[in-house]
C-alpha positions as a Python dict, from the first residue, in 0.01 Angstrom:
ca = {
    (1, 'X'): (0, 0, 0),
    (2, 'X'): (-357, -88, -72),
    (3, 'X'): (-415, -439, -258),
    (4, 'X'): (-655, -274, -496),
    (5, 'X'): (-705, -565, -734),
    (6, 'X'): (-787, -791, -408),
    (7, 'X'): (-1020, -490, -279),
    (8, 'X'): (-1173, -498, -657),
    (9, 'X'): (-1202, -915, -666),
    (10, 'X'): (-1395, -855, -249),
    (11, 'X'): (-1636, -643, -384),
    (12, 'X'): (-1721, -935, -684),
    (13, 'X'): (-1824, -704, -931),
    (14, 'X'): (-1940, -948, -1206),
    (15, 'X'): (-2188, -1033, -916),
    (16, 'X'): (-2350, -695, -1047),
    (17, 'X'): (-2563, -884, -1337),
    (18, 'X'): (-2792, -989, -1033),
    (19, 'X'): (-2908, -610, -998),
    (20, 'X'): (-2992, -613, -1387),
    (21, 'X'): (-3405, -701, -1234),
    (22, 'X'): (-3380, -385, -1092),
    (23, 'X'): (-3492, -269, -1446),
    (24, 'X'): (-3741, -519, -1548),
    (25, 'X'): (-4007, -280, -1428),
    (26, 'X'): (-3894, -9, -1664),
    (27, 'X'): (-3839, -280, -1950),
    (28, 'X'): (-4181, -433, -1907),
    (29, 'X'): (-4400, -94, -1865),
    (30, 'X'): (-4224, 32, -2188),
    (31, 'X'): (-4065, 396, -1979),
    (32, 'X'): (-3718, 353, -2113),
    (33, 'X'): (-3791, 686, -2257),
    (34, 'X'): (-3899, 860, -1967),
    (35, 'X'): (-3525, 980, -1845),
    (36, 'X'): (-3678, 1088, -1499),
    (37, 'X'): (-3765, 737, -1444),
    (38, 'X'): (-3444, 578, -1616),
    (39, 'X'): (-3257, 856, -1336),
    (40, 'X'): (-3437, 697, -1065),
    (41, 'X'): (-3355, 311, -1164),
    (42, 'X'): (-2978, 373, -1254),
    (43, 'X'): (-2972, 489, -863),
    (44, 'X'): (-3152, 196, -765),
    (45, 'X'): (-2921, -1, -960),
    (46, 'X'): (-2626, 127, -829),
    (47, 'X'): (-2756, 159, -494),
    (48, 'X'): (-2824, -262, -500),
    (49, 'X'): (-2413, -244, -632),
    (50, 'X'): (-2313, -136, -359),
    (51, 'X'): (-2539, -335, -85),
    (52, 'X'): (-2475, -647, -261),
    (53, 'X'): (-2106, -585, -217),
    (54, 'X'): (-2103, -538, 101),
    (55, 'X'): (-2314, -834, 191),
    (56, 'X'): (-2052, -1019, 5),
    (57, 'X'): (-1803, -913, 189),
    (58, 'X'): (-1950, -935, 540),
    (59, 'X'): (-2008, -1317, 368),
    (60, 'X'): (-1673, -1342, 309),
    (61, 'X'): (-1558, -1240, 629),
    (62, 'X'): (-1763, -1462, 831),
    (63, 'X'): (-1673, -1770, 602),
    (64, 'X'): (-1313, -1699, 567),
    (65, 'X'): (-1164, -1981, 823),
    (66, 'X'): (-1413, -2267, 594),
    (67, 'X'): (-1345, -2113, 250),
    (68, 'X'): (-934, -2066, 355),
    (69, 'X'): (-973, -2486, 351),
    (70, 'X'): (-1199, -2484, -2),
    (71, 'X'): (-997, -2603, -310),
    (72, 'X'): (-1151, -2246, -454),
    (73, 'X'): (-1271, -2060, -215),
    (74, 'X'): (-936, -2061, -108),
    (75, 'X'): (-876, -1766, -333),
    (76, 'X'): (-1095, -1498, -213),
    (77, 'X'): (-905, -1229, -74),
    (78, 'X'): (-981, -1274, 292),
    (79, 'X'): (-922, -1607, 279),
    (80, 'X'): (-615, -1609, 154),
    (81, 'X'): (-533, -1314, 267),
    (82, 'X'): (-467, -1019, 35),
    (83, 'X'): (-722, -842, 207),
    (84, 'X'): (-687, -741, 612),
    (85, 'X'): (-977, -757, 801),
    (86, 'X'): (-925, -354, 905),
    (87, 'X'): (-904, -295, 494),
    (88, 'X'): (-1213, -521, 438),
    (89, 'X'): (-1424, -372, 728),
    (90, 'X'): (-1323, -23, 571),
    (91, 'X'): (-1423, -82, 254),
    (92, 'X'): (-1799, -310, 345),
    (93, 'X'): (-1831, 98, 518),
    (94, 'X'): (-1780, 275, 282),
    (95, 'X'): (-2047, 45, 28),
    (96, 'X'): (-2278, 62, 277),
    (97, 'X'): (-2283, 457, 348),
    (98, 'X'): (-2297, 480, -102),
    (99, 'X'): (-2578, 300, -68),
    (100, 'X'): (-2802, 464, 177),
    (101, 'X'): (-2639, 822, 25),
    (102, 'X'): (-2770, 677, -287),
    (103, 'X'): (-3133, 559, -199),
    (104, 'X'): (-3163, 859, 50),
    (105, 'X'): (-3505, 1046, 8),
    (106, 'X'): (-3630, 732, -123),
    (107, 'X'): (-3798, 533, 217),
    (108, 'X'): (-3926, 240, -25),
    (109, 'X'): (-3606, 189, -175),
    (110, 'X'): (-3460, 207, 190),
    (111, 'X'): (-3686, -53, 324),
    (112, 'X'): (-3619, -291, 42),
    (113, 'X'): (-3213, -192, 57),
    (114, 'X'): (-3265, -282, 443),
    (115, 'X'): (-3494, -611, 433),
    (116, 'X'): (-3196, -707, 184),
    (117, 'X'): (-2902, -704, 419),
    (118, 'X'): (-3102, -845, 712),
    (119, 'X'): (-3245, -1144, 530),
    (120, 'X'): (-2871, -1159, 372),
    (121, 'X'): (-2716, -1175, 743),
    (122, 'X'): (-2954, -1420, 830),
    (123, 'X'): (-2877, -1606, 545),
    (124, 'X'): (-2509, -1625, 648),
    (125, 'X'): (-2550, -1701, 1020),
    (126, 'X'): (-2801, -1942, 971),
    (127, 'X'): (-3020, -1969, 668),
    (128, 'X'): (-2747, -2112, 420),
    (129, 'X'): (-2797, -2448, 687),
    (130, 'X'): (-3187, -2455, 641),
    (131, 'X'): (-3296, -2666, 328),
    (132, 'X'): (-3526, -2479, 77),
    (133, 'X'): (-3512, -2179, 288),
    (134, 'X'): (-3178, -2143, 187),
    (135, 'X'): (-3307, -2107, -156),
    (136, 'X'): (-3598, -1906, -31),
    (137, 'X'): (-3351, -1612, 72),
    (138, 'X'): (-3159, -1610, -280),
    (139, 'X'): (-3485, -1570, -427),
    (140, 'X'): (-3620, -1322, -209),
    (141, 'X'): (-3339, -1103, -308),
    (142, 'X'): (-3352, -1103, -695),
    (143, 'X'): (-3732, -1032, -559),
    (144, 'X'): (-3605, -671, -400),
    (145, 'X'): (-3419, -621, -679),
    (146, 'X'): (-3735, -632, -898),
    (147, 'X'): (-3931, -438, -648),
    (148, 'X'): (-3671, -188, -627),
    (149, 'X'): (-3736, -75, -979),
    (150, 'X'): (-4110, -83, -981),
    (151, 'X'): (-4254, 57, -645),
    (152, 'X'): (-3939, 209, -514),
    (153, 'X'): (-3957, 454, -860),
    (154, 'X'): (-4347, 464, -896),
    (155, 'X'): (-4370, 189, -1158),
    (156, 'X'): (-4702, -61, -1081),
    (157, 'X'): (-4559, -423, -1129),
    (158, 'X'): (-4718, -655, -1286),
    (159, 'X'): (-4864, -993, -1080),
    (160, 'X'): (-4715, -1137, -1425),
    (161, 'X'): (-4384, -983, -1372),
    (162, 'X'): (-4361, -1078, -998),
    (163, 'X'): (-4477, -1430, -1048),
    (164, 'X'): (-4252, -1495, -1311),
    (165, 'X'): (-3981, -1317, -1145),
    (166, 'X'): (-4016, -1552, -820),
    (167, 'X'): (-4019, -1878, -1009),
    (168, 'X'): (-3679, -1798, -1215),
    (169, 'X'): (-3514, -1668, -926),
    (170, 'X'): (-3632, -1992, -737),
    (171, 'X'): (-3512, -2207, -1045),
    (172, 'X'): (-3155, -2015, -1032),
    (173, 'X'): (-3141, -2094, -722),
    (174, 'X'): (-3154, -2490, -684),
    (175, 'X'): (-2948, -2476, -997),
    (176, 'X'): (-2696, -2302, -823),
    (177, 'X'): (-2729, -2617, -585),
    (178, 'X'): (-2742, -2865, -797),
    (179, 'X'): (-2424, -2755, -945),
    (180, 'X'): (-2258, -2718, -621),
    (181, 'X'): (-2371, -3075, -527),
    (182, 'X'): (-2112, -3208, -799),
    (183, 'X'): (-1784, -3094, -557),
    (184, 'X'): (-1620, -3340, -383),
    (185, 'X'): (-1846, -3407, -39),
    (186, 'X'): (-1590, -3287, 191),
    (187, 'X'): (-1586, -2929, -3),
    (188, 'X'): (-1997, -2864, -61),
    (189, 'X'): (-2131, -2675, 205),
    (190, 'X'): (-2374, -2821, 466),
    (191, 'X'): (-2669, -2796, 329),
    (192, 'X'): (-2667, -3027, 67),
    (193, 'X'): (-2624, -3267, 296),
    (194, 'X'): (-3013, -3249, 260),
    (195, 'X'): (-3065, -3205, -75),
    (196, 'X'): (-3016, -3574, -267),
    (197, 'X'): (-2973, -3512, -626),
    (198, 'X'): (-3291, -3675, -778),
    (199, 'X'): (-3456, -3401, -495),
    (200, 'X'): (-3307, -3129, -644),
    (201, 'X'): (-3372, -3245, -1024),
    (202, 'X'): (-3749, -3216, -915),
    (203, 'X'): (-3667, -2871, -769),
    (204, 'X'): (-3568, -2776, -1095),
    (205, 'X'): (-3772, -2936, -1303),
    (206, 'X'): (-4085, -2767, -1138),
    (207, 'X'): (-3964, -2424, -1094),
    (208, 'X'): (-3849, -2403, -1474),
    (209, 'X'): (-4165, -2574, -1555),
    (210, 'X'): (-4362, -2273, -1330),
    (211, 'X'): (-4162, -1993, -1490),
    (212, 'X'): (-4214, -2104, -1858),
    (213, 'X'): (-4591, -2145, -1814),
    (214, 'X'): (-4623, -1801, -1611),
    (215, 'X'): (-4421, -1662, -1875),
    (216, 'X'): (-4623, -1791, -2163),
    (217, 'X'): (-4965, -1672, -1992),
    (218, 'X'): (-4796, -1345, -1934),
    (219, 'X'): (-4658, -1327, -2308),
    (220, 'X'): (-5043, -1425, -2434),
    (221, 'X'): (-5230, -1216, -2168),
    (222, 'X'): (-5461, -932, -2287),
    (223, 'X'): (-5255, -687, -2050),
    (224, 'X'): (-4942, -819, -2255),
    (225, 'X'): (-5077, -787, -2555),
    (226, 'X'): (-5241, -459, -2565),
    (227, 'X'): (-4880, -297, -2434),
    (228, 'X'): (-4667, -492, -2637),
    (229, 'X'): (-4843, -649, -2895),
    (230, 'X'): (-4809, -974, -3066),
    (231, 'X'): (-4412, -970, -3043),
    (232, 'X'): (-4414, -1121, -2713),
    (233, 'X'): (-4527, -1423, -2816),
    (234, 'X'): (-4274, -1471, -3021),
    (235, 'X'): (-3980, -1470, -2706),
    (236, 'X'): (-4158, -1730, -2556),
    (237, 'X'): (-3949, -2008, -2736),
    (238, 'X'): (-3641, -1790, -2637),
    (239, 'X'): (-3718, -1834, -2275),
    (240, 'X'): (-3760, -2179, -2355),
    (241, 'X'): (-3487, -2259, -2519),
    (242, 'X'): (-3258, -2010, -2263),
    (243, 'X'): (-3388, -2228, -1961),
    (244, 'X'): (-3323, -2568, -2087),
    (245, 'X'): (-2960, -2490, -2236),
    (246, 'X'): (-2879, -2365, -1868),
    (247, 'X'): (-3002, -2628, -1741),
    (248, 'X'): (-2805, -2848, -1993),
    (249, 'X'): (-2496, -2656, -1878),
    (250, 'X'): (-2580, -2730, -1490),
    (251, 'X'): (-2574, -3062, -1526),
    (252, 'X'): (-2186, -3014, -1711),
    (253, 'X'): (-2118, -2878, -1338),
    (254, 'X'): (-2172, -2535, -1476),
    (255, 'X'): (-2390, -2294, -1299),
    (256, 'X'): (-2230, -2243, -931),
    (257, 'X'): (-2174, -1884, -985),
    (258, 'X'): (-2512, -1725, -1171),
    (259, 'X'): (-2391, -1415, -1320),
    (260, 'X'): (-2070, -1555, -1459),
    (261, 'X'): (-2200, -1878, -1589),
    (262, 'X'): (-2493, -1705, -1741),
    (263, 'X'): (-2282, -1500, -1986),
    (264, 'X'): (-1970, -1706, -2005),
    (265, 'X'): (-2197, -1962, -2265),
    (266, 'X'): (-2243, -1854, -2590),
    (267, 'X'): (-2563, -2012, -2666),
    (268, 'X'): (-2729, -1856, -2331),
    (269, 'X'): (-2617, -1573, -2396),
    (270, 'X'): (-2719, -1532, -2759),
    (271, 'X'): (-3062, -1633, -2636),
    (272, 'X'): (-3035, -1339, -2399),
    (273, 'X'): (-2986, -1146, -2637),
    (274, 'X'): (-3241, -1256, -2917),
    (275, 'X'): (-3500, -1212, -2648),
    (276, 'X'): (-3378, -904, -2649),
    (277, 'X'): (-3433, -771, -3038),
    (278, 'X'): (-3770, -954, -3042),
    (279, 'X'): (-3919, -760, -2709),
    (280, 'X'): (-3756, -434, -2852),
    (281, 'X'): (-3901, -507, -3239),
    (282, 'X'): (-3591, -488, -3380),
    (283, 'X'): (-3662, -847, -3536),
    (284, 'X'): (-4016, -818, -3565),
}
């Protein structure tokens, strides 16, 4: 009998928030009603669903002998094994030939889709050991997702969009660090071996300093402006305010796991979704 509830908890669905960038393009441009484009980004989506699962699980398989000794980790199917390795390897299959089905016809999306799992690999061989590259890689992949729903569907992105897109990633990432530094030395991985803690404060502080002022000049740009109008100036203290409470709730130890922490506070959330209704007009 299959353990479907450990095949569910491999593929780490909530990890799925990552692949909302995928749809900044389509947000930003202001084509939500175009439904031939919306077709093309919901494939992109889902097609970055099913990669990003099975990079997690090829993860998972190569770190199952450290995380089997992690006071958490422990718990991951493979390590504690509720999952074989013949029902794992079946399923990471299966993801991966969705995925290519999915972005088939589509040799942008398959580039990005491929540059993904490579760098993603690399990451888990070798990268996760390399300071700041480490970050570098979980960066570069909220990156593809962006890309993946502007050039990969025929949507122009914006140097605004990118730039902004790189720093947040960039700050998500050494907060993800930063809260993982707060473990118990002999269960944080390698890596922050290199990273002392006042280091990574800086990391943060510059990266969320980067993304709010690339943000604002986006948000008072004349490109901006003329698409959305004066509205967007008014999410800028949103984005304000939604950096510095997650960064309040990294420093609680929060913030090791992006897409659950994200929504699992009430206040980041609710700032999510203010910024929301104000880009949208529905409070403006």
């Amino acid at each position: 009998m299959l353990p479907l509830s450990g095949l569910f908890k491999l593929m780490r669905p909530h990890q799925w928030l990552k692949n909302v960038f995928v749809f900044a393009g389509l947000l930003f441009s202001e084509n939500w009603r175009n439904p031939a484009l919306i077709h093309q980004v919901l494939i992109a989506f889902a097609a970055f669903c099913c990669i990003s699962s099975m990079v997690y699980i090829v993860n998972d398989w190569l770190d199952r002998q450290a995380d089997a000794g992690h006071p958490s980790k422990r718990f991951r199917p493979l390590a504690s094994g509720q999952v074989t390795l013949p029902q794992a390897a079946i399923l990471g299959l299966a993801l991966l030939a969705t995925g290519v089905w999915l972005a088939t016809g589509n040799k942008t999306l398959l580039t990005l889709l491929a540059l993904y799992v490579a760098l993603n690999v690399a990451y888990s061989l070798r990268l996760k050991r390399v300071p700041v590259v480490d970050v570098g890689v979980i960066a570069s992949g909220f990156m593809l997702r962006l890309l993946a729903g502007t050039l990969a569907v025929g949507i122009a992105p914006s140097r605004w969009l990118l730039l902004t897109g790189l720093f947040v990633a960039l700050f998500l990432g050494f907060s993800k660090r930063k809260a993982e530094s707060f473990h118990d030395v002999a269960s944080q991985r390698a890596v922050l071996a290199h990273y002392p803690p006042a280091l990574l404060d800086t990391f943060m502080a510059v990266t969320m300093t980067a993304t709010i002022i690339t943000y604002s000049l986006f948000a008072t740009s004349p490109e901006a402006q003329g698409m959305h109008g004066e509205r967007l100036i008014y999410t800028v203290p949103i984005v304000i305010f939604g950096l510095l409470r997650y960064a309040y709730q990294v420093h609680r130890g929060e913030g090791e796991d992006v897409a659950r922490d994200l929504i699992r506070d009430f206040w980041t959330l609710g700032a999510g979704v203010a910024w929301l209704l104000v880009f949208l007009g529905f409070l403006w």
